[in-house]
C-alpha positions as semicolon CSV with decimal commas, in nm:
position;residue;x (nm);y (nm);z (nm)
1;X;1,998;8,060;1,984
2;X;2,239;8,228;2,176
3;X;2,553;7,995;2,273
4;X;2,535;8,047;2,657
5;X;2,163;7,941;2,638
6;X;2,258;7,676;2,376
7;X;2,551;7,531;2,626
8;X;2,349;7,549;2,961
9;X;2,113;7,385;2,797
10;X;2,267;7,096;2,742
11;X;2,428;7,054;3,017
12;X;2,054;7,034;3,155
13;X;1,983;6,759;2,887
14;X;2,336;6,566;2,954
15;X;2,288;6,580;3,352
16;X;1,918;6,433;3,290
17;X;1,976;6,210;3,051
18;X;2,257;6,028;3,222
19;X;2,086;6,020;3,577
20;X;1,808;5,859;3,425
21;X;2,027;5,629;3,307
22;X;2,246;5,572;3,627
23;X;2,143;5,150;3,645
24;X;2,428;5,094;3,354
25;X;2,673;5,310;3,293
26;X;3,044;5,439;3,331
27;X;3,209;5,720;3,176
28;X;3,628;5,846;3,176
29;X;3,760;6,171;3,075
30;X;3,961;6,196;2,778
31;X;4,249;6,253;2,991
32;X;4,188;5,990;3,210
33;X;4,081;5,700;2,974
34;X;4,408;5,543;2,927
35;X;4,452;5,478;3,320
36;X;4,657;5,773;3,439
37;X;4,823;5,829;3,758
38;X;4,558;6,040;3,886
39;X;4,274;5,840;3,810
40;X;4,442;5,551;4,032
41;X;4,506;5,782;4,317
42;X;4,146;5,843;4,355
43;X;3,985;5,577;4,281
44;X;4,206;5,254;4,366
45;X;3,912;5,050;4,315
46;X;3,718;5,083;4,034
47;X;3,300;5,030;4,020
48;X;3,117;4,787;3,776
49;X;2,949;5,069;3,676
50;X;3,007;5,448;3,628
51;X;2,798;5,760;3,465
52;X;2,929;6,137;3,521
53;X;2,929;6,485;3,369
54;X;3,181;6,756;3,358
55;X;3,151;7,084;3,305
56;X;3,431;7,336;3,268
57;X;3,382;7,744;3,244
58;X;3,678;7,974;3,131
59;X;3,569;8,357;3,139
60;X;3,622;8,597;2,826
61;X;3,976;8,617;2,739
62;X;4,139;8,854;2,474
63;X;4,238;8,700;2,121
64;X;4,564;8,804;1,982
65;X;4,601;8,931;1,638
66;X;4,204;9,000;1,556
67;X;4,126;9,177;1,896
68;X;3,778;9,127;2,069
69;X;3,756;8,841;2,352
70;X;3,647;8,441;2,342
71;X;3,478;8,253;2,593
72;X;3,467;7,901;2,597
73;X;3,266;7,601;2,798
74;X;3,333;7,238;2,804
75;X;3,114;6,918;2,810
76;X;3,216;6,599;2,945
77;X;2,986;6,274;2,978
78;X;2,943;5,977;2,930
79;X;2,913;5,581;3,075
80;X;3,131;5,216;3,103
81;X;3,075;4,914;3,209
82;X;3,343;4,690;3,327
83;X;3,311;4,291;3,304
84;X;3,542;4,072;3,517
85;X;3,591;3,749;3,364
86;X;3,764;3,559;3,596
87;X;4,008;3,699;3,873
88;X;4,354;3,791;3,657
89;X;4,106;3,949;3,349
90;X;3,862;4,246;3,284
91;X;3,669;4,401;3,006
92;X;3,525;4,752;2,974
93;X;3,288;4,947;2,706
94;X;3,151;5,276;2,742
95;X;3,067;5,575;2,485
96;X;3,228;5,953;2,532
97;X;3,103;6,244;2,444
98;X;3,310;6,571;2,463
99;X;3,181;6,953;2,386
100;X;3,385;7,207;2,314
101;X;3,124;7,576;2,353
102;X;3,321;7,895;2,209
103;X;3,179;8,233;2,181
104;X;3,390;8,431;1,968
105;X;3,375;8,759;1,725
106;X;3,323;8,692;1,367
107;X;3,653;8,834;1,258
108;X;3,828;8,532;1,450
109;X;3,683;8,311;1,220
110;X;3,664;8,013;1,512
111;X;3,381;7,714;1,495
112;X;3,061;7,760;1,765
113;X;3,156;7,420;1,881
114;X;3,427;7,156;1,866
115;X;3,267;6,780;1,917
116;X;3,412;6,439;1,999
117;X;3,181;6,085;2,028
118;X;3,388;5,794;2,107
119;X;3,286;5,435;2,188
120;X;3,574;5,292;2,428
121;X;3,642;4,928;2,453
122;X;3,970;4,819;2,694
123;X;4,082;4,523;2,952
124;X;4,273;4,475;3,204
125;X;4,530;4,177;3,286
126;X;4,675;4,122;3,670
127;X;4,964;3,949;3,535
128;X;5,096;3,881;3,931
129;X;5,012;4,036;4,203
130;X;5,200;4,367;4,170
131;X;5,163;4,379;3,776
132;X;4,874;4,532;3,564
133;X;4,893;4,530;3,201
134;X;4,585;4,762;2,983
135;X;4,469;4,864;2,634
136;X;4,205;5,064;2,560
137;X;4,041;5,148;2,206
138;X;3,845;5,400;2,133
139;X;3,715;5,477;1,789
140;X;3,532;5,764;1,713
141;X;3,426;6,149;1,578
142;X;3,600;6,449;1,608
143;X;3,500;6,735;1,408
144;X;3,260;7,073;1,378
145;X;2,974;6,831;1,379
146;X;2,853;7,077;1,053
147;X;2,876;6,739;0,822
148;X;3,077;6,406;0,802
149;X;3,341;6,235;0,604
150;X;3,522;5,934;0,710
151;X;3,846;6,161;0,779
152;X;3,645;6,274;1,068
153;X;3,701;5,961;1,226
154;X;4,022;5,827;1,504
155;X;4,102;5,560;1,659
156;X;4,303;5,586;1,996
157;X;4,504;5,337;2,137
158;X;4,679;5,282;2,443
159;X;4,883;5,018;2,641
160;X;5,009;5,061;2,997
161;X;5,132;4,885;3,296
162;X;5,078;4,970;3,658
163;X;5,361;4,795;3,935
164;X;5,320;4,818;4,256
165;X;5,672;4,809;4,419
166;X;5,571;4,822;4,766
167;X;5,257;4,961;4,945
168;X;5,350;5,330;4,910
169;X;5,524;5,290;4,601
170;X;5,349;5,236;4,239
171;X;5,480;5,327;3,895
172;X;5,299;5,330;3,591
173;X;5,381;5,352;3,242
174;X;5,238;5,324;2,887
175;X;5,206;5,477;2,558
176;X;4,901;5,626;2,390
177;X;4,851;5,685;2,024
178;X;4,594;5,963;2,004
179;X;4,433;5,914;1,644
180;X;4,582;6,316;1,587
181;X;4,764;6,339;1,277
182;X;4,942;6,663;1,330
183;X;4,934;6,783;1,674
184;X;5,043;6,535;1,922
185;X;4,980;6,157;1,720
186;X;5,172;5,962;2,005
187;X;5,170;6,082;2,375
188;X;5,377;5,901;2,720
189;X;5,162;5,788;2,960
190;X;5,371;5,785;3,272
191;X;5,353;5,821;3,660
192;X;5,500;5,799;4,004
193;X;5,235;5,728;4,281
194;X;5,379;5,755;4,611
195;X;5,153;5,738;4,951
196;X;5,403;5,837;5,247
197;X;5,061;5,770;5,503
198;X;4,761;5,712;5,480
199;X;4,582;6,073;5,403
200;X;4,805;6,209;5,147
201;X;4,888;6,089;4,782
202;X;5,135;6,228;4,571
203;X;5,047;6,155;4,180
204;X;5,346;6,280;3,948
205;X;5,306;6,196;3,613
206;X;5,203;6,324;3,250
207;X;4,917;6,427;3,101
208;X;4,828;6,503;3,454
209;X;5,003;6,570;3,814
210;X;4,912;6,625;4,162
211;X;4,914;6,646;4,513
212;X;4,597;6,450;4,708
213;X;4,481;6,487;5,053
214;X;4,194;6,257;5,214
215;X;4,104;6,363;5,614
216;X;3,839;6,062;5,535
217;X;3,642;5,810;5,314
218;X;3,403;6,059;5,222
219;X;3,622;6,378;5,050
220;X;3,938;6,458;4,858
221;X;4,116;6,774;4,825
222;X;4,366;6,825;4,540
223;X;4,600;7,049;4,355
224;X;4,775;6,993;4,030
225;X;4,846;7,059;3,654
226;X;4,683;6,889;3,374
227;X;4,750;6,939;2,985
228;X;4,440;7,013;2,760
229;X;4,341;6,947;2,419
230;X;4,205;6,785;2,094
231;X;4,180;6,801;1,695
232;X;3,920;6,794;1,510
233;X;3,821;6,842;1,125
234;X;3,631;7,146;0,969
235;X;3,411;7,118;0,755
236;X;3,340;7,501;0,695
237;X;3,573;7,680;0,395
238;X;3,550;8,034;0,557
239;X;3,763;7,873;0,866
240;X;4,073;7,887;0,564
241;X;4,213;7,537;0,735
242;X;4,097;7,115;0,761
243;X;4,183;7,094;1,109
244;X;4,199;7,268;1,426
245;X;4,361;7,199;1,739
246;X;4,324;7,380;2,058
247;X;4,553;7,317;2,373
248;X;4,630;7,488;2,690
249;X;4,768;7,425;3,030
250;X;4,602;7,434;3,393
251;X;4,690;7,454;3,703
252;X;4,407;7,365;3,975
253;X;4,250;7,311;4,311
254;X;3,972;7,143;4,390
255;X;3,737;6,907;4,622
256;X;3,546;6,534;4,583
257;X;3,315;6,503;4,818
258;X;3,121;6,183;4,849
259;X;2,700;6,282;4,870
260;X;2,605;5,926;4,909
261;X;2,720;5,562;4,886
262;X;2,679;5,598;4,502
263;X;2,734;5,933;4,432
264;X;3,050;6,199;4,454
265;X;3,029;6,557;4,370
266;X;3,367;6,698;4,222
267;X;3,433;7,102;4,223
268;X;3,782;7,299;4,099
269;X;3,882;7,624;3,971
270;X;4,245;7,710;3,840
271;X;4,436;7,913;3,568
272;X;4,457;7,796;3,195
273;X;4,768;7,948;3,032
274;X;4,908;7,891;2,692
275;X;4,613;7,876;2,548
276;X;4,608;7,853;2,108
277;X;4,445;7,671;1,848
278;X;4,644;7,570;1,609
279;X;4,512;7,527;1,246
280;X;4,638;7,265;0,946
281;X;4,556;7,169;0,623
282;X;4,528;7,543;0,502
283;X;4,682;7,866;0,502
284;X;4,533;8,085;0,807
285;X;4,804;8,173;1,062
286;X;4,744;7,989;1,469
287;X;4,551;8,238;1,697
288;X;4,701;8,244;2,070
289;X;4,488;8,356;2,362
290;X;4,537;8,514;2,677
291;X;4,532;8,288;3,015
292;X;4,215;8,286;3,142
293;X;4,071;8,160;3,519
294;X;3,779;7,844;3,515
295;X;3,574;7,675;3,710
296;X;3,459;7,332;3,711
297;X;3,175;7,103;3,836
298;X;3,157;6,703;3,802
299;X;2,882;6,418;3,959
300;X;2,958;6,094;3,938
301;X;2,751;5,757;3,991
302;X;2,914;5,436;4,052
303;X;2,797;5,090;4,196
């Protein structure tokens, strides 16, 4: 089946699936699972429940080296529930999915598809009232999806604090081991959030940064920079490496818009710029590709 067929396709499934299923569920990025600055800018206060799915489109961009062009799609989805035991102390569990979609010549030697399934399991502690301290777990799968081995599986961790200085003023910080054993194994999670009035946010941190405007209760405008990427295993010998990692860069701008009490519709588009995947474990030189523009679409349900 052709891969653009293949990739709409399940998007289709994913969007179905999880709206059918929108009475129990929660999902975060893999960005945004450890709490990041962003994530608190939008959403200050955070649902019992959540479900959403992501989609992200970056056009045919030349590949250095072997010549011809690669196009790639992205999946997102998945679901959480959050369980507050008693005022100071919450729980949350949820399973991730995460699609990686590339259409590439054969003479790049690059997987159809790059996979992740996760099960995330975290809490939160309001050690005073200014003072949050996190974890978050999340074991899971990252490979080609073409077989398994029990190398194919990480385990994430991450701890972080959020203080709240003043009512403007809120700093976050944490560390996050990312169950990658060559690329990036340990990564900061850190942030400024700073609300001069009311409307606008201002969300410096790392892996992602930005700039938030809200005219109202109902939408969101942004711009920012994110970093992107993941390992995963291979399981197929003509790929001449064990693991592959692919990262890039983006800058973006985009809207939330809230369709109804439970539901918010998110659209961007940007630039992704050093773009690579890096291979290990074998003996095949890293292939680097030119930037390349996207677009992006994300629903949400909460209650």
């Amino acid at each position: 089946m052709n891969m653009k067929i293949s990739f709409s396709a399940l998007c289709c499934m994913f969007t179905v699936l999880l709206s059918s299923l929108a009475t129990a569920q929660e999902t975060d990025d893999v960005k945004k699972q450890n709490g990041d600055v962003i994530t608190i800018a939008v959403q200050p206060q955070r649902s019992s429940w959540e479900t959403s799915v992501e989609t992200t489109w970056l056009i045919g961009s030349s590949i250095h080296g072997t010549g011809g062009d690669l196009t790639m799609g992205e999946l997102k989805a998945g679901f959480t529930k959050r369980f507050r035991l008693n005022p100071k102390f919450e729980l949350s569990s949820g399973v991730q999915y995460s699609l990686r979609a590339i259409d590439a010549p054969e003479t790049a030697r690059l997987p159809e598809s790059l996979q992740t399934l996760s099960v995330n399991l975290g809490g939160e502690y309001h050690a005073s009232d200014g003072l949050k301290l996190g974890f978050r777990v999340s074991p899971g799968v990252s490979s080609d999806f073409k077989s398994f081995d029990t190398n194919d599986i990480r385990v994430p961790v991450a701890l972080h604090a959020t203080y709240q200085m003043s009512k403007r003023l809120s700093l976050l910080g944490g560390i996050a081991y990312t169950g990658q054993n060559h690329s990036f194994p340990v990564l900061p999670v850190i942030g400024v959030l700073y609300m001069p009035a009311e409307q606008w946010v201002f969300a410096l941190g790392f892996p992602r940064t930005g700039v938030i405007y809200k005219p109202n209760r109902k939408s969101d405008f942004f711009v920012g920079v994110e970093f992107s990427g993941g390992e995963y295993r291979l399981h197929d010998p003509s790929m001449g490496a064990d693991i592959i990692s692919y990262r890039d860069y983006r800058a973006l701008a985009g809207a939330e818009i809230k369709l109804f009490p439970f539901v918010r519709l998110g659209i961007a588009g940007g630039y992704a710029f050093s773009r690579k995947f890096v291979f290990y474990e074998g003996n095949r030189s890293n292939i680097n590709l030119d930037d390349a523009p996207f677009g992006r679409l994300a629903i949400k349900f909460f209650w």
